[in-house]
C-alpha positions in Angstrom: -15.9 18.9 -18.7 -16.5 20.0 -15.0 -19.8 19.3 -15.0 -19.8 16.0 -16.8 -17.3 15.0 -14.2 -19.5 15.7 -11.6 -22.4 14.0 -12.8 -20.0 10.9 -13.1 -19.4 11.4 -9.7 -22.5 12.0 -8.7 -24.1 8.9 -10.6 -21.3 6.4 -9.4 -22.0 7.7 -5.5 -25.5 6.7 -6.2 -25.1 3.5 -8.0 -22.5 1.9 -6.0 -23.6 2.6 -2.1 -26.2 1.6 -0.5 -28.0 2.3 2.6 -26.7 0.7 5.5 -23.2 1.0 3.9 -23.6 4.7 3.8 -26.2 5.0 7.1 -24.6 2.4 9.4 -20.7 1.9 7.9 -19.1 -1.3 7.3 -17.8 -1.8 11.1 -19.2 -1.4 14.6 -17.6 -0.7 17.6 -18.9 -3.5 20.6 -17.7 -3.2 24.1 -15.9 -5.7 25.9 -15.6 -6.5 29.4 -13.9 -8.6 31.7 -13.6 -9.9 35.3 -10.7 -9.4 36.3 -10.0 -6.6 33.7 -7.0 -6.1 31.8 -7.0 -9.0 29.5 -5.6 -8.8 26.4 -8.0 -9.2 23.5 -7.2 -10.7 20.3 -9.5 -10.3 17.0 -9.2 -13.1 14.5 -5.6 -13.5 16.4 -4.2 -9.5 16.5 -3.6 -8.0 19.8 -6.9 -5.1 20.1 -6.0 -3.8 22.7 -7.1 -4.6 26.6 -10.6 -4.9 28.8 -12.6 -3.0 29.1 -12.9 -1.6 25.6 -14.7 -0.4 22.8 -13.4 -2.7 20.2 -14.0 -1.9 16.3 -15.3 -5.0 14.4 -15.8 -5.4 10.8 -19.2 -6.3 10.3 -20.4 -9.7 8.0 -23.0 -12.5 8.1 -20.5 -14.2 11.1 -18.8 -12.1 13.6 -15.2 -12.1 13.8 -13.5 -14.4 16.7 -12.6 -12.5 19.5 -10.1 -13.9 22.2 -9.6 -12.8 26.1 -6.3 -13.5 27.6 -4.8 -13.1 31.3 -2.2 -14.8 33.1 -3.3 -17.3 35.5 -6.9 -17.4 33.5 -8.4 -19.6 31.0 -8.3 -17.9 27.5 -11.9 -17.3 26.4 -12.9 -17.4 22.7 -16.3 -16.2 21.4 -17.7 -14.9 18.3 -20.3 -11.8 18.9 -24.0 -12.5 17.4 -24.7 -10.3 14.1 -28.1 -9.9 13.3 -29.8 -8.1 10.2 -29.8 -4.6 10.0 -33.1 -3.2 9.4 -31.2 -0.3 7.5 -31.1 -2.4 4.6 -34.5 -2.4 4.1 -34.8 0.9 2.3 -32.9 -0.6 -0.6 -36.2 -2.6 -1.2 -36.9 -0.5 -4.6 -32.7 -0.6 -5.3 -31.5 -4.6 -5.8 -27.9 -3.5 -6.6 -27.9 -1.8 -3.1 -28.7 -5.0 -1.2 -25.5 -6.9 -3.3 -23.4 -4.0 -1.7 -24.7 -4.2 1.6 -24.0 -8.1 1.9 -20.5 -7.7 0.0 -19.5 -4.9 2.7 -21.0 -6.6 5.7 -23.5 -3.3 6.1 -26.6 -5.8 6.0 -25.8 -7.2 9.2 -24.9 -5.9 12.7 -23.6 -6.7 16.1 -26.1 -7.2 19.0 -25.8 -7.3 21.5 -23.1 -4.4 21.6 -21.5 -5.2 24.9 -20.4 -8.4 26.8 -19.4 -8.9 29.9 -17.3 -12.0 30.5 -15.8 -13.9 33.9 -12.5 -15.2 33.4 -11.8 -18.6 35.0 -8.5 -19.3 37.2 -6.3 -21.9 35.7 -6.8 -25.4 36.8 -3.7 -26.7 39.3 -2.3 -29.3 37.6 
């Protein structure tokens, strides 16, 4: 009965990963910086954390929408470029493994991996 499990296990493992979702994982870190630092940054609207940062993003066909905030500053909202990941490539013999890669986001990645932003004073009104 052991075995049998195993071999379930095993089979399933096999059957339902693919290679960037097992080589590369479904998120990627991507460093943010800011001039001034200290802003807050906001993915899809949750507080992240604050510049500069490694911030962990979930990885998809579009990036997620990060925002930089600091008093006295404009806000600035970008979405990081994804590109393919070449990872996914191996899967070329395994067609299910490609589905799971673009369900989980593992087909694509983030590049570049760090960005450097200038925050703008406020306008006087």
């Amino acid at each position: 009965m052991k075995r049998i499990f195993n071999v379930a296990a095993v089979s399933a493992t096999l059957l339902l990963s693919s290679c960037a979702t097992i080589f590369t994982g479904t998120k990627q870190n991507v460093q943010i910086n800011s001039n001034p630092p200290a802003a807050t940054i906001e993915v899809d609207g949750v507080k992240a954390g604050v510049t500069p940062m490694a911030v962990p993003l979930r990885k998809g066909f579009t990036g997620q929408t990060i925002s930089l905030k600091l008093d006295g500053y404009e806000t600035k909202t970008f979405q990081p470029q994804t590109t393919f990941n070449a990872v996914s490539v191996v899967n070329v013999l395994f067609v299910l493994g490609f589905a799971v890669d673009a369900a989980t986001g593992a087909m694509m990645k983030y590049d570049p991996k760090v960005y450097e932003f200038t925050l703008e004073p406020k306008k006087a009104n």
